[in-house]
N, C-alpha and C positions, 0 to 999 in steps of 0.2 A: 805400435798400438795406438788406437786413437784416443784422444783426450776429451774430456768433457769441457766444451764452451763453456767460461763461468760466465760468460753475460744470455745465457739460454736458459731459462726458466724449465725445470723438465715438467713435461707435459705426463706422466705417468710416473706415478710413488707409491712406493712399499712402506706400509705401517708393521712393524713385526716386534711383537712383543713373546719375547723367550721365557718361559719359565726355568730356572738352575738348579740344579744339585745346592743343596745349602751350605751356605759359605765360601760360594764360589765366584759369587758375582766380580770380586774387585781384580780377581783373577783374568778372567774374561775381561773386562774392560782395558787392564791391563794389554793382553795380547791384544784385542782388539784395536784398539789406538794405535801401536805398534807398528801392528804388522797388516791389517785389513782396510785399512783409509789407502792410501796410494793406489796401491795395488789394486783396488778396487776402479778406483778410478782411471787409472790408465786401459783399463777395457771399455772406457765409456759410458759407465756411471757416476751420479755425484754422492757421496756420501753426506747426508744434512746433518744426520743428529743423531747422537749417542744418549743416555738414559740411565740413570738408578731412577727405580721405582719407588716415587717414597714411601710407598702402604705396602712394600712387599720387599724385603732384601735379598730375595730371590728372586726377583723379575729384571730384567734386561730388558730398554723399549728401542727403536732405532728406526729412523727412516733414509730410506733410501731412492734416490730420482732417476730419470731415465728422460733421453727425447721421445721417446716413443716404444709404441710395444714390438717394433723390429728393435731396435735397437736396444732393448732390452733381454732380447731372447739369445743378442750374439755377445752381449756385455758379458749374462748369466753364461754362457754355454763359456766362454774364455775362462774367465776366473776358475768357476769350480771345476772345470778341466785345465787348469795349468798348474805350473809348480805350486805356487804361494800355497793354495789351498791345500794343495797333497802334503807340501810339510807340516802348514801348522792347524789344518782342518780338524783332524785325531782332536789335540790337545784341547780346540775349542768343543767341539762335539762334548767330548769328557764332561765338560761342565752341565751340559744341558739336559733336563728333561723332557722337556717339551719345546720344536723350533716352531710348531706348525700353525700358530696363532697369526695369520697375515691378512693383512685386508690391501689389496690391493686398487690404488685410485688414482683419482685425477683432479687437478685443479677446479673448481666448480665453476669460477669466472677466470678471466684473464687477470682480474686484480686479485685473483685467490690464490696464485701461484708460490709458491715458497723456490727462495732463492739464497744466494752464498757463491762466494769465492772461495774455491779450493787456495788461490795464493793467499788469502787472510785468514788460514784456518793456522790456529796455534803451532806450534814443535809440540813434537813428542815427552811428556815429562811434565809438561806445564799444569797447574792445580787446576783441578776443578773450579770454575766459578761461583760466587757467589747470587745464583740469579734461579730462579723460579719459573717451571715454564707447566703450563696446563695445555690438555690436548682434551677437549669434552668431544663426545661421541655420541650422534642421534642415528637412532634406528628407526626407519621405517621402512612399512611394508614394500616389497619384493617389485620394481617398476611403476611407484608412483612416484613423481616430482614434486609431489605439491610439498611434503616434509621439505624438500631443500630448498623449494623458492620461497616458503617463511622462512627460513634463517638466513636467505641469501638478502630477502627484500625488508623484512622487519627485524631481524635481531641484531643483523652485521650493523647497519645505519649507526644503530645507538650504543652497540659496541665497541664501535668509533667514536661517537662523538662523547665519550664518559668517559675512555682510558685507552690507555695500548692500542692499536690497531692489531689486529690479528695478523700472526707472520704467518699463515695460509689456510686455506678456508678449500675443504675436498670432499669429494664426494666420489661412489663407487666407480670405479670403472668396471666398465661390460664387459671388456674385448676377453675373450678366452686366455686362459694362462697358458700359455705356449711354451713355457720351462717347464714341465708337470714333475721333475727332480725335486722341487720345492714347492708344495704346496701352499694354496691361497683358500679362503673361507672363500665357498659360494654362495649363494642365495639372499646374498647380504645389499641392502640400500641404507649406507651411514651417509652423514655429514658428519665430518669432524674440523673442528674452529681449535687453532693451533694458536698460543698468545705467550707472550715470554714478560714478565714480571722483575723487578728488582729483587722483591722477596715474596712468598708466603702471604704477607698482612696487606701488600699492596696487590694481590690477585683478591684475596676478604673485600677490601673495602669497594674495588671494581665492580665487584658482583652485587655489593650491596646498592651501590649505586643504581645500580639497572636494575633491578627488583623496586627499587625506590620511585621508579616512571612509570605515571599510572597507562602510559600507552603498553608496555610491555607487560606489568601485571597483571592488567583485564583484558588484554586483546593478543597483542603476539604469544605469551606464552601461551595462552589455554588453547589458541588455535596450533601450537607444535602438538601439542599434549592432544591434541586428537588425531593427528594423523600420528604418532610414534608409537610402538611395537611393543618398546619399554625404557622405562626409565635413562636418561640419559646419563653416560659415566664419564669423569672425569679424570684422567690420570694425571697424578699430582709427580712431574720431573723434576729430577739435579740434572742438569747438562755433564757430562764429564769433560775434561781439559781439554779434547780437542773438537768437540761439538760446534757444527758452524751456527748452529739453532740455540741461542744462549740467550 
């Protein structure tokens, strides 16, 4: 089977966030770790990042990359038609109530790409980290660009230059969902700016900083806030023990 180049940036990524059965998440995470990172991988995708939801302990967040959208249709079609899946698919299903929350994307620039070494991803067993990671989400209307080239050309700059760099910065992709076994949200034009934190107080004080610039107070934010659809959300992550995204 083929493997995922870890010096290949994948050029198309799955945001999928699971709603669970209550009480079921550490269970899932559990399996998941386990038994759906390799396996995954050896058909050709990379698995980035694993998730507890911290405003929901019943939500599972997770992202997944691909080279491309062939190669993402023959990744998809191996897996959940080979073994791995058939034995322990039941068990994970069981947990879930809802899989179908997916936004499918793409890198926005070449420096937005999120990356990771399958060889530096933890063993199995290893504790969760102690690190924090935020994934905000901008909506805007349905085929315009102008929402992502302000966060590409005015919010990214200064969200560099104040803290963390963001570990990927994406935005929709178009291409048709060619797996239709697993459905993707359509009609969607997000950005979403991915940034990993030591804790909690050090993602507070980043933000506070940038709201602090009176370039970004009076000028970039009010021009996102007129092109966006609604409010922009932020999902507050724990990485789990084997998340390359930490």
């Amino acid at each position: 089977m083929p493997s995922t180049d870890p010096a290949v940036r994948p050029a198309v990524i799955e945001l999928r966030q699971y709603t669970l059965r209550p009480g079921r998440r550490d269970e899932l995470v559990e399996l998941f770790d386990r038994e759906f990172v390799e396996t995954q991988e050896e058909t050709g995708m990379i698995v980035l990042g694993q998730f507890r939801d911290l405003d929901d302990p019943d939500r599972f967040v997770w992202l997944r990359g691909f080279r491309d959208m062939t190669v993402r249709h023959h990744a998809l079609t191996a897996f959940y038609g080979g073994p791995v899946w058939a034995e322990h698919g039941p068990r994970a299903n069981a947990t879930m109530l809802d899989s179908d929350d997916v936004l499918l994307l793409r890198p926005l620039s070449a420096a937005g790409a999120p990356s990771g070494s399958p060889t530096e991803r933890p063993r199995v067993g290893t504790p969760a980290p102690d690190r924090f990671v935020s994934a905000t989400v901008w909506s805007f209307p349905p085929g315009r660009p102008d929402g992502a080239t302000l966060v590409r050309d005015g919010l990214l700059p200064v969200l560099r230059g104040t803290g963390p760099a963001p570990l990927a910065v994406l935005t929709t992709e178009t291409a048709p969902n060619t797996f239709t076994r697993l459905p993707v949200r359509t009609g969607e034009n997000v950005t979403v700016v991915i940034t990993s934190y030591p804790d909690e107080e050090a993602h507070r004080r980043h933000a506070a900083e940038i709201l602090r610039d009176p370039l970004v107070r009076d000028e970039i934010l009010p021009g996102i806030e007129r092109e966006r659809t609604a409010a922009p959300r932020t999902l507050r992550l724990a990485p789990t023990g084997r998340s390359l995204i930490r």
